[in-house]
DSSP file (Angstrom, degrees, kcal/mol; ACC not computed):
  #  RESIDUE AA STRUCTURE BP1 BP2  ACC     N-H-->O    O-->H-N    N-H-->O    O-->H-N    TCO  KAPPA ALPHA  PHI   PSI    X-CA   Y-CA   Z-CA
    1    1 A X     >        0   0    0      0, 0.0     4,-2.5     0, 0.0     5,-0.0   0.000 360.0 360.0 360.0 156.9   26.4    0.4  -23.3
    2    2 A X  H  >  +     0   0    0      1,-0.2     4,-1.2     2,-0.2     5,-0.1   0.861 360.0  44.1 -84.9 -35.1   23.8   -2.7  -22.5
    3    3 A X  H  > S+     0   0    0      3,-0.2     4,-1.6     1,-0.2    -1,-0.2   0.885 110.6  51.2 -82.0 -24.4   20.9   -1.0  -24.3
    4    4 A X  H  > S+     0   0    0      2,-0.2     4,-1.0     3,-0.1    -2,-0.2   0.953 118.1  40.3 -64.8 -55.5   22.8    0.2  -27.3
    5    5 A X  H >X S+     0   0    0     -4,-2.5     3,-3.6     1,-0.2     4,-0.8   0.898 119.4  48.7 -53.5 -74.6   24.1   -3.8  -27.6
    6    6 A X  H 3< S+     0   0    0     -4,-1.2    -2,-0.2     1,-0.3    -1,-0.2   0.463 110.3  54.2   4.0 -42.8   20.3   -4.7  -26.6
    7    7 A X  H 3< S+     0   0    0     -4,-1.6    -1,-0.3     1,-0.1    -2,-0.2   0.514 104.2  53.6 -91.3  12.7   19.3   -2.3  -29.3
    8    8 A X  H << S+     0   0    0     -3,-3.6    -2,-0.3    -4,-1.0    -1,-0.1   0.451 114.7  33.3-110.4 -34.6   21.3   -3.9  -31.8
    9    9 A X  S  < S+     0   0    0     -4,-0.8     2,-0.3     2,-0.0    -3,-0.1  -0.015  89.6 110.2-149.3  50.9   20.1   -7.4  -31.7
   10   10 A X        -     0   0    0     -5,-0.2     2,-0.4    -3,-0.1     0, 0.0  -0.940  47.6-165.6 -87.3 128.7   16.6   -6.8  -30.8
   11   11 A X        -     0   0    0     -2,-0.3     2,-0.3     0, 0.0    23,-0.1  -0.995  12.4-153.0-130.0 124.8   14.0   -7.6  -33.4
   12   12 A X        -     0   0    0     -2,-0.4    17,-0.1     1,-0.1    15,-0.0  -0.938   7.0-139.8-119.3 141.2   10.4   -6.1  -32.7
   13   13 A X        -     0   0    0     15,-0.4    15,-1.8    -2,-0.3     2,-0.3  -0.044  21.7-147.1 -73.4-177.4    7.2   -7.4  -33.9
   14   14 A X  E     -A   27   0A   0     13,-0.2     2,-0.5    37,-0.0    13,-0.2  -1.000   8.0-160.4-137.9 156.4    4.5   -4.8  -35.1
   15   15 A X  E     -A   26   0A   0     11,-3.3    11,-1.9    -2,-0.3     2,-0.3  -0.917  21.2-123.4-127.9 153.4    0.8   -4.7  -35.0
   16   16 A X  E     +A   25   0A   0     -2,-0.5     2,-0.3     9,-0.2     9,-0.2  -0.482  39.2 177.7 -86.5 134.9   -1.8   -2.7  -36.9
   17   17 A X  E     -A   24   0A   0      7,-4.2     7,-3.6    -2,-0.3     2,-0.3  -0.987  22.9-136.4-144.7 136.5   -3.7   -1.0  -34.4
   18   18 A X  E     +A   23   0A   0     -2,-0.3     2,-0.4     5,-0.2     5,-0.2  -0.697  19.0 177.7 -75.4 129.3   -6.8    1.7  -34.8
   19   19 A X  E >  S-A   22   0A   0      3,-0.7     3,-1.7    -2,-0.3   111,-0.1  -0.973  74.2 -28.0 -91.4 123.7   -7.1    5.0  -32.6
   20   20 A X  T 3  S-     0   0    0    110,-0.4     3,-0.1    -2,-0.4   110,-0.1   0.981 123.4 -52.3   7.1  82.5  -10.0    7.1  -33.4
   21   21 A X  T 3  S+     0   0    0      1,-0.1     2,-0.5    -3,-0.1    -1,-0.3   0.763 114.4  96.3  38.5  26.9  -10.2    6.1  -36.5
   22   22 A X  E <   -A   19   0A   0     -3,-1.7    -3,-0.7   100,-0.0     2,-0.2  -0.918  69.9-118.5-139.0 151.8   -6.9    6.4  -38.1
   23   23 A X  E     -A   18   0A   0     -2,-0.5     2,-0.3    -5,-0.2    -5,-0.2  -0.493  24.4-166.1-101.2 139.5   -4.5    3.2  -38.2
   24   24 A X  E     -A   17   0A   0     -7,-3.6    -7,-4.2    -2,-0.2     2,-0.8  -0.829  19.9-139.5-104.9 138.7   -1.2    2.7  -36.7
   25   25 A X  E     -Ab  16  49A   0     23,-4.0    25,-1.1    -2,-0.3     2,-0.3  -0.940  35.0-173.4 -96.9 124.7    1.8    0.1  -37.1
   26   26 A X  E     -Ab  15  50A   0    -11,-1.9   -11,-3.3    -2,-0.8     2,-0.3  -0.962  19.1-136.5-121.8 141.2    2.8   -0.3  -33.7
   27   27 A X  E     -Ab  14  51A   0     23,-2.3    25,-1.7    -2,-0.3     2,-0.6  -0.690  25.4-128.2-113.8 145.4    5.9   -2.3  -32.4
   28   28 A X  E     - b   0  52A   0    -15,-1.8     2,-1.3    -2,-0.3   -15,-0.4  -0.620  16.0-159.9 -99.5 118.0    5.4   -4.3  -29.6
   29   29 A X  E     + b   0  53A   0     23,-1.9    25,-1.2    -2,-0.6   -17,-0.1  -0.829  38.4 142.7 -82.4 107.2    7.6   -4.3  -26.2
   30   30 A X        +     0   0    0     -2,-1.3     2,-0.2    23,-0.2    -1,-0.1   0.132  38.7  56.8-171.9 101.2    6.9   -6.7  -25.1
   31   31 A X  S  > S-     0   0    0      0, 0.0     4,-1.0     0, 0.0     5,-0.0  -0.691  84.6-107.3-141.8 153.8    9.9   -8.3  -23.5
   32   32 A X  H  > S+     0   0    0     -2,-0.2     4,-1.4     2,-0.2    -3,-0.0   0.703 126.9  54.2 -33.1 -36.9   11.9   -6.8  -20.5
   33   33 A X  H  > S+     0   0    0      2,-0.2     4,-1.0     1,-0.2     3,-0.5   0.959 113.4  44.2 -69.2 -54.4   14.6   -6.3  -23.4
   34   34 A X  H  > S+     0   0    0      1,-0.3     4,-2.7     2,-0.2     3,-0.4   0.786 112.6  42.3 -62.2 -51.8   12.0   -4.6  -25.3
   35   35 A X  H  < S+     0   0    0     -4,-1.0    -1,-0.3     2,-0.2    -2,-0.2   0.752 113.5  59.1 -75.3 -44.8   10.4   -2.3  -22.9
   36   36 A X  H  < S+     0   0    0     -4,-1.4    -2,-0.2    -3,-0.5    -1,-0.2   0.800 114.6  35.5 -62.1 -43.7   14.1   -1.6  -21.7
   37   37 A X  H >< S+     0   0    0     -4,-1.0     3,-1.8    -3,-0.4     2,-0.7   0.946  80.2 160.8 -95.1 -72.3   15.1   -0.2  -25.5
   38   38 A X  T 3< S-     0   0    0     -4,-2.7    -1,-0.2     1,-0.2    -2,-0.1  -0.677  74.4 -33.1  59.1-107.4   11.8    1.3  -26.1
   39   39 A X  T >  S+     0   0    0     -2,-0.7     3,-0.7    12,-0.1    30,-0.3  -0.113  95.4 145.0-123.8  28.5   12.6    3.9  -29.2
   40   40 A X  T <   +     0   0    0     -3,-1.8     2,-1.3     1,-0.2    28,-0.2  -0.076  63.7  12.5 -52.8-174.7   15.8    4.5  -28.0
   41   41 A X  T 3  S+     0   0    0     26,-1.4     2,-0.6     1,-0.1    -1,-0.2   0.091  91.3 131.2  35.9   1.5   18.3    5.1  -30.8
   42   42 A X    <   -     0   0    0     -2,-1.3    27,-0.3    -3,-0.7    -1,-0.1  -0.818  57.0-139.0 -70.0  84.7   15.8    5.4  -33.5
   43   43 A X        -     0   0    0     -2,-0.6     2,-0.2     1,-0.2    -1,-0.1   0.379  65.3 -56.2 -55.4   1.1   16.1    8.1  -35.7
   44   44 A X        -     0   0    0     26,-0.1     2,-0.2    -5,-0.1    -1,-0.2  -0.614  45.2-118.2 147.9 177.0   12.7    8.8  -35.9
   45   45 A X        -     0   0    0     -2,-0.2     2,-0.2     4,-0.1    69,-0.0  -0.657  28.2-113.2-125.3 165.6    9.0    7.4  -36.7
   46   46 A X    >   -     0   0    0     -2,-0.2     3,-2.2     1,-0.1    69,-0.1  -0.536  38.8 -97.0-111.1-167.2    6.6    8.3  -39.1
   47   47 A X  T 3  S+     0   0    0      1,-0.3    68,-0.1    -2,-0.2    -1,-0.1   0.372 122.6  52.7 -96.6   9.8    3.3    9.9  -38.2
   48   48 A X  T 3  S+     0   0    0    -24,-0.1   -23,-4.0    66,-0.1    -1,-0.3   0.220  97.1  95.1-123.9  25.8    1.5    6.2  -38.3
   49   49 A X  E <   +b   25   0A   0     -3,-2.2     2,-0.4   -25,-0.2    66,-0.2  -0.581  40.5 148.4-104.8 159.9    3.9    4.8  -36.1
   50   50 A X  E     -b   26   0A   0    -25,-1.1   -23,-2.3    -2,-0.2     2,-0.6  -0.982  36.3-115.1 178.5 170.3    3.9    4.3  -32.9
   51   51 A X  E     -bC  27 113A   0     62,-2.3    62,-0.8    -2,-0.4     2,-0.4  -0.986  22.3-152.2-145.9 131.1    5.4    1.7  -29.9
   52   52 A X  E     -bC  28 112A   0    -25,-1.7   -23,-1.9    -2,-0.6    60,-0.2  -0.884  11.9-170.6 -97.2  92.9    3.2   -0.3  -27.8
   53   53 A X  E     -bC  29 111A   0     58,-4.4    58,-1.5    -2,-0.4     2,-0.4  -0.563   0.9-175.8 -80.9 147.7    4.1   -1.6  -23.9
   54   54 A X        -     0   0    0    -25,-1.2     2,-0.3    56,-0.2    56,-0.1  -0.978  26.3-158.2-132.1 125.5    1.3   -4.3  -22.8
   55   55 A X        -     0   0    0     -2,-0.4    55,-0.1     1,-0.1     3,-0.1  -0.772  32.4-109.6-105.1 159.5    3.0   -4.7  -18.7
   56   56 A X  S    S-     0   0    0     -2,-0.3     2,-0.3     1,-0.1    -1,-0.1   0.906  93.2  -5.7 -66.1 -44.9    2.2   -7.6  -16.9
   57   57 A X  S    S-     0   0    0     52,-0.1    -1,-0.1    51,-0.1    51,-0.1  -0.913  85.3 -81.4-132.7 169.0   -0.5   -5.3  -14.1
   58   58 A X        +     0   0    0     -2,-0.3    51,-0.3    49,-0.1     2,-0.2  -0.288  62.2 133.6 -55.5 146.1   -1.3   -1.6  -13.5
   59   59 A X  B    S-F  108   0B   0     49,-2.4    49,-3.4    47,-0.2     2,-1.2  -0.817  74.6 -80.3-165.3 174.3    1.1    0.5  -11.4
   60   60 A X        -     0   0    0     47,-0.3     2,-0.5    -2,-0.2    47,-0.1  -0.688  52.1-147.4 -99.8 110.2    2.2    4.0  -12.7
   61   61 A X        -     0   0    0     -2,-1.2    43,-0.1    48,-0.1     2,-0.1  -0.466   6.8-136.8 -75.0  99.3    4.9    3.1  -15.3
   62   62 A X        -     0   0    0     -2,-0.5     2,-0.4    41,-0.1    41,-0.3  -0.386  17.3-165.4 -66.2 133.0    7.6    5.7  -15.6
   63   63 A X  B     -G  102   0C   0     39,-2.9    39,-2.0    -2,-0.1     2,-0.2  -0.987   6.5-174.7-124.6 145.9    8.6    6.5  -19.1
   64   64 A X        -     0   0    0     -2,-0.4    37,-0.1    37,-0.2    35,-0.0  -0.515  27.7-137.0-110.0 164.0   12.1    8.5  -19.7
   65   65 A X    >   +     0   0    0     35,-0.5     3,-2.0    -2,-0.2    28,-1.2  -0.064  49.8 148.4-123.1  31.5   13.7   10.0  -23.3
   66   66 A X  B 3  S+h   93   0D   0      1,-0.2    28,-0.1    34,-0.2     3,-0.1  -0.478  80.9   2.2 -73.9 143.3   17.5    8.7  -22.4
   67   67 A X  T 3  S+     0   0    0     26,-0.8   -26,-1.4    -2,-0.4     2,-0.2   0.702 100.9 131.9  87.6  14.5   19.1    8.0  -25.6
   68   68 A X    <   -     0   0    0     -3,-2.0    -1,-0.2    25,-0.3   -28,-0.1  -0.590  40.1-162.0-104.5 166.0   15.7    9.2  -28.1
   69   69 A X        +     0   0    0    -30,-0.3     2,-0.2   -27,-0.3    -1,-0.1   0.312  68.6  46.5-125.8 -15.2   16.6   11.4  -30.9
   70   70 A X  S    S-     0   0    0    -28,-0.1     2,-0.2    20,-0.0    22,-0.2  -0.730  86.4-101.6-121.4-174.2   12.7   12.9  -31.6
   71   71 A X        -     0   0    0     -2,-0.2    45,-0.6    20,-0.2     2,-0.3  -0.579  39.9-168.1 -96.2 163.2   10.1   14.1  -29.4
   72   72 A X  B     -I   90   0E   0     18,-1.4    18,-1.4    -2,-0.2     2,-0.3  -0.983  24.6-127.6-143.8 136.0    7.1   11.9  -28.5
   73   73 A X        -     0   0    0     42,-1.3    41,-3.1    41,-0.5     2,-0.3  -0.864  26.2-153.0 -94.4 156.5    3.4   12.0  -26.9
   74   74 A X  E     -D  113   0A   0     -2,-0.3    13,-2.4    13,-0.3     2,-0.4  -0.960  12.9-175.6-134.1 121.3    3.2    9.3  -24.0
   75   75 A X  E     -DE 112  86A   0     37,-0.5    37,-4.2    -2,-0.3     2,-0.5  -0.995   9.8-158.0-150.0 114.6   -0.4    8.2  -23.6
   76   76 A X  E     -DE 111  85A   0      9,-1.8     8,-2.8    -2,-0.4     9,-0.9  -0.891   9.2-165.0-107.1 106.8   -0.7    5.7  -20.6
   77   77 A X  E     - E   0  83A   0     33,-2.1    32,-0.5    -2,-0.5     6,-0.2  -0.342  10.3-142.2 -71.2 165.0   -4.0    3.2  -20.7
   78   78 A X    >   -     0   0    0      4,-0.6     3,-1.4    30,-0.3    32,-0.6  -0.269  50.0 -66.2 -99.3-152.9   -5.2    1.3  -17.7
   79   79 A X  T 3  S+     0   0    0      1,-0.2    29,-0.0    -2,-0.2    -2,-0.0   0.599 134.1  51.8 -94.3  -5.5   -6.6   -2.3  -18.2
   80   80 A X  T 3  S-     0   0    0      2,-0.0    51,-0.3     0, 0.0    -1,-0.2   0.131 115.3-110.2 -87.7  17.8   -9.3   -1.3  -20.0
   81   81 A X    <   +     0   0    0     -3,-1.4    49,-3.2     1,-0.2    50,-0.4   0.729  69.7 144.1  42.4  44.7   -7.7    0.7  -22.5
   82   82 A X  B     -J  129   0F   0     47,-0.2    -4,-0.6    48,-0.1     2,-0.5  -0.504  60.9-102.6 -96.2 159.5   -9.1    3.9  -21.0
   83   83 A X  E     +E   77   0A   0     45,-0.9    44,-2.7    -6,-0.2    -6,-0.2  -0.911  47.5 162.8-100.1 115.5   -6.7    7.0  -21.1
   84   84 A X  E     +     0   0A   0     -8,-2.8     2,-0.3    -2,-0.5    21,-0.2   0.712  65.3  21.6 -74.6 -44.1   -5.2    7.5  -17.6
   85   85 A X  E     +E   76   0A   0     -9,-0.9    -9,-1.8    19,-0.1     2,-0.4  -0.902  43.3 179.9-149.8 142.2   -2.2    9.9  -18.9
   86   86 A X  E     +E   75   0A   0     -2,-0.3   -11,-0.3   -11,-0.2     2,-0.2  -0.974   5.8 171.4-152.0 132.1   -1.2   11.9  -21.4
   87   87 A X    >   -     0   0    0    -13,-2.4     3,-0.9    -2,-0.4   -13,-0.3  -0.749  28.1-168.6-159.5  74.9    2.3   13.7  -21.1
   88   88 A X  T 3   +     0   0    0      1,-0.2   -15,-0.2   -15,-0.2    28,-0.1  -0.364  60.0  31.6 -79.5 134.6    2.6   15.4  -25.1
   89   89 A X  T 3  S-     0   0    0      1,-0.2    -1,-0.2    26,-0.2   -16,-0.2   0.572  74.2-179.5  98.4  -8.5    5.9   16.9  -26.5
   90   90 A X  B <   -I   72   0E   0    -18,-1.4   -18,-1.4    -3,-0.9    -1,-0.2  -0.047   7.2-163.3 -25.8  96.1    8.3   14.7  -24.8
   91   91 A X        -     0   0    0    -20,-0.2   -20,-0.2     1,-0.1    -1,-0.1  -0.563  23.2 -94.7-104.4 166.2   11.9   15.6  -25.6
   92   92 A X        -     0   0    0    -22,-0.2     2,-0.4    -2,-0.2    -1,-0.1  -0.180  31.8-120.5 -68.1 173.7   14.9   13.8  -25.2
   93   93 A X  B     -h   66   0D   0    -28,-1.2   -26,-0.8     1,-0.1   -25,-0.3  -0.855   9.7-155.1-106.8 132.2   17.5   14.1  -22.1
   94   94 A X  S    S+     0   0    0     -2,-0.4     2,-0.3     4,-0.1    -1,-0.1   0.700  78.7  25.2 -79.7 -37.2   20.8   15.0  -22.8
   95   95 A X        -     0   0    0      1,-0.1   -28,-0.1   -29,-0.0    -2,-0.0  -0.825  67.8-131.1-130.3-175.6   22.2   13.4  -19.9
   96   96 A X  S    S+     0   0    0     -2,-0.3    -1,-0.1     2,-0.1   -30,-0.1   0.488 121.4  57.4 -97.4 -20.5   21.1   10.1  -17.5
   97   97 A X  S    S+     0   0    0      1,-0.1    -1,-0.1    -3,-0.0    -3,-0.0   0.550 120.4  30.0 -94.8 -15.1   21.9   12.9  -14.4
   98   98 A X  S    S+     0   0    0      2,-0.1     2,-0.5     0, 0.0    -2,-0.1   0.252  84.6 121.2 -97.8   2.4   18.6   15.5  -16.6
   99   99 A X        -     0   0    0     -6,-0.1    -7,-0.1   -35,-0.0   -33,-0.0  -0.667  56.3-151.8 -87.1 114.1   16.7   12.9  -17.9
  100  100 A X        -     0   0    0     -2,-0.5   -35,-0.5     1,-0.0     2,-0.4  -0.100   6.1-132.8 -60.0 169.4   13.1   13.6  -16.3
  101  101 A X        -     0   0    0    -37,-0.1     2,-0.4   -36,-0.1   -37,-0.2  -0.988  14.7-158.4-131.5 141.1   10.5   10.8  -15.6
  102  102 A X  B     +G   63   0C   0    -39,-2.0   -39,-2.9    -2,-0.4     2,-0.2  -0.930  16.8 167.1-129.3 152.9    7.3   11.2  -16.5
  103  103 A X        -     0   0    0     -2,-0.4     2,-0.2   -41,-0.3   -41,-0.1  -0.930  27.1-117.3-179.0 127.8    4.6    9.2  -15.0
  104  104 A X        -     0   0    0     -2,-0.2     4,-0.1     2,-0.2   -19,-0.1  -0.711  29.8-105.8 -99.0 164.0    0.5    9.5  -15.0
  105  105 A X  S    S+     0   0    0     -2,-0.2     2,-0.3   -21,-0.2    -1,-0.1   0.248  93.9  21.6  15.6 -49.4   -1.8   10.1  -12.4
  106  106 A X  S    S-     0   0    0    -47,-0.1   -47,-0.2     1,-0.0    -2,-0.2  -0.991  99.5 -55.5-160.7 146.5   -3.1    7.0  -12.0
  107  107 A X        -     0   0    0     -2,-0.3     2,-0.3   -49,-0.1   -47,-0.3   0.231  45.2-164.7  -9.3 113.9   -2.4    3.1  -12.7
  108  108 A X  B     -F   59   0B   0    -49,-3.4   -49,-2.4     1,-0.2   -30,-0.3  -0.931  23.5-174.5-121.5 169.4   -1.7    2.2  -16.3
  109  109 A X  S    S+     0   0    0    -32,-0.5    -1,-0.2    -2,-0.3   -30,-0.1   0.690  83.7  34.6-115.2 -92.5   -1.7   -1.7  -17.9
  110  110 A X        -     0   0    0    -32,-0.6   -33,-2.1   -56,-0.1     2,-0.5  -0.128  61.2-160.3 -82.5 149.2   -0.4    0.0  -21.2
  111  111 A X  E     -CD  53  76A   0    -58,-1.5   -58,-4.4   -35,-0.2   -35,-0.2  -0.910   9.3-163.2-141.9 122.0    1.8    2.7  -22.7
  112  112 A X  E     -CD  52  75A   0    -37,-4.2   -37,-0.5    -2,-0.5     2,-0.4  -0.357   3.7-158.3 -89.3 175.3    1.5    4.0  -26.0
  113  113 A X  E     -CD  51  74A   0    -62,-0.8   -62,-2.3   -39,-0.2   -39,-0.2  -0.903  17.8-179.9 173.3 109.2    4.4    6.1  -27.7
  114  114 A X        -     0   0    0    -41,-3.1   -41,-0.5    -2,-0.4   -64,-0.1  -0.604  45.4 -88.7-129.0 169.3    3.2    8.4  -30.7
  115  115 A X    >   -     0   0    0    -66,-0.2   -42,-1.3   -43,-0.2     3,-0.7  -0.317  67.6 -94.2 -76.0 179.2    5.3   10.6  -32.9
  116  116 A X  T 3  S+     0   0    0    -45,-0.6    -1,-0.1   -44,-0.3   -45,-0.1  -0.785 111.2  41.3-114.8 142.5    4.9   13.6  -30.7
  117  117 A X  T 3> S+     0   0    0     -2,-0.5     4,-1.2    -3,-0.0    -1,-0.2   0.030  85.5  94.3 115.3 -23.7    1.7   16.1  -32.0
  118  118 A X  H <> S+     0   0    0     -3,-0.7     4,-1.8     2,-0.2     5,-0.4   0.677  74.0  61.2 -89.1 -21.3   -0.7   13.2  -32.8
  119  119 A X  H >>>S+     0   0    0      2,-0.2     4,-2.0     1,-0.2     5,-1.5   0.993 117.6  37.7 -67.6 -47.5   -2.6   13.3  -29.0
  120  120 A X  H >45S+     0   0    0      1,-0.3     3,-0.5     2,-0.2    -2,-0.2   0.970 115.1  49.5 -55.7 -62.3   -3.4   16.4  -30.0
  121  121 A X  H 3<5S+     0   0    0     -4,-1.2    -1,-0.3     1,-0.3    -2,-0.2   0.734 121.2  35.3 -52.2 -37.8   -3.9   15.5  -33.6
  122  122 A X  H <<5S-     0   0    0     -4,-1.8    -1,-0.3    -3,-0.8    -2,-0.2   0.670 116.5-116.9-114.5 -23.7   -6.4   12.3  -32.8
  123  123 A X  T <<5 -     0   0    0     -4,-2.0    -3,-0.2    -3,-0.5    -2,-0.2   0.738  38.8-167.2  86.7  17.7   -7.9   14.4  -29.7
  124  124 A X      < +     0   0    0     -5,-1.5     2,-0.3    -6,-0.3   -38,-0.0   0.048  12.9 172.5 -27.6 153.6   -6.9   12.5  -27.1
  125  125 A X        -     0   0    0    -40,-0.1     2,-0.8     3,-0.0   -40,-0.1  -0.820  40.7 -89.7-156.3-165.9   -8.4   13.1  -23.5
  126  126 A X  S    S+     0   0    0     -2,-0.3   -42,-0.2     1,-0.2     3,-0.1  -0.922 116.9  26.3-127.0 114.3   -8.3   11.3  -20.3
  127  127 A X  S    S+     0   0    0    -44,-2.7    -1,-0.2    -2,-0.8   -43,-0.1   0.218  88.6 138.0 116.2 -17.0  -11.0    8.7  -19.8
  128  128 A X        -     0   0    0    -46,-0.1   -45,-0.9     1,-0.1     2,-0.8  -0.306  60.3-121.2 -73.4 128.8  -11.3    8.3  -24.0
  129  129 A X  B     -J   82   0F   0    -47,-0.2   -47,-0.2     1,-0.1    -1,-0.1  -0.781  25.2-165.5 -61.1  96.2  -11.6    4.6  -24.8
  130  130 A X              0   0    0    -49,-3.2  -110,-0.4    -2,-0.8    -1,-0.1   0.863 360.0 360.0 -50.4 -40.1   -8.4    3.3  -27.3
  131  131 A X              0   0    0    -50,-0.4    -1,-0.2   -51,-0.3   -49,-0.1  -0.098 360.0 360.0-168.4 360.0   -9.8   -0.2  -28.5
């Protein structure tokens, strides 16, 4: 499969990044390859981990769990790094014909990708300023 090869000889950077005061390493999509792979195949993250999309403009950016092995919260920014979306608990899809799409509300620039429990955990809300 193209994302399995694709995850396989992908190398993502990370950056250290703050959210209401407690600090993340976060790995950055941002490539089409990247954004395509996302945390597929990963056997999991730790609770100060976390995946960053930065898209070229707003639109509402569907995120999926084919191919994930944990659960995740999905916390969608606009282009001010304002909280549009918040979609907590994510689990993976068993098949590409179940796989749900999840999608906020309203335009996002960015999509953040947390171990799933930490919007809760940091208090996340919709309108909350990230950075």
């Amino acid at each position: 499969m193209l994302t399995r090869f694709l995850y396989n000889h992908t190398k993502f950077s990370s950056k250290p990044m703050t959210i209401k005061g407690r600090k993340f390493s976060m790995l950055l999509a941002d490539s089409f390859s990247k954004k395509a792979i996302g945390l597929m195949y990963r056997e999991k993250i730790s609770p100060n981990q976390g995946m960053l999309f930065d898209f070229p403009y707003e639109r509402k950016w569907k995120i999926w769990m084919l191919n994930m092995r944990f659960a995740i919260d999905t916390i969608w920014l606009d282009a001010n790094a304002k909280v549009v979306g918040i979609e907590k608990n994510m689990q993976p899809c068993k098949s590409i014909f179940s796989c749900e799409e999840y999608a906020p509300s309203k335009p996002a620039k960015f999509v953040l990708e947390l171990k799933a429990g930490m919007a809760s955990k940091l208090k996340l809300k919709i309108g909350d300023k990230i950075w």
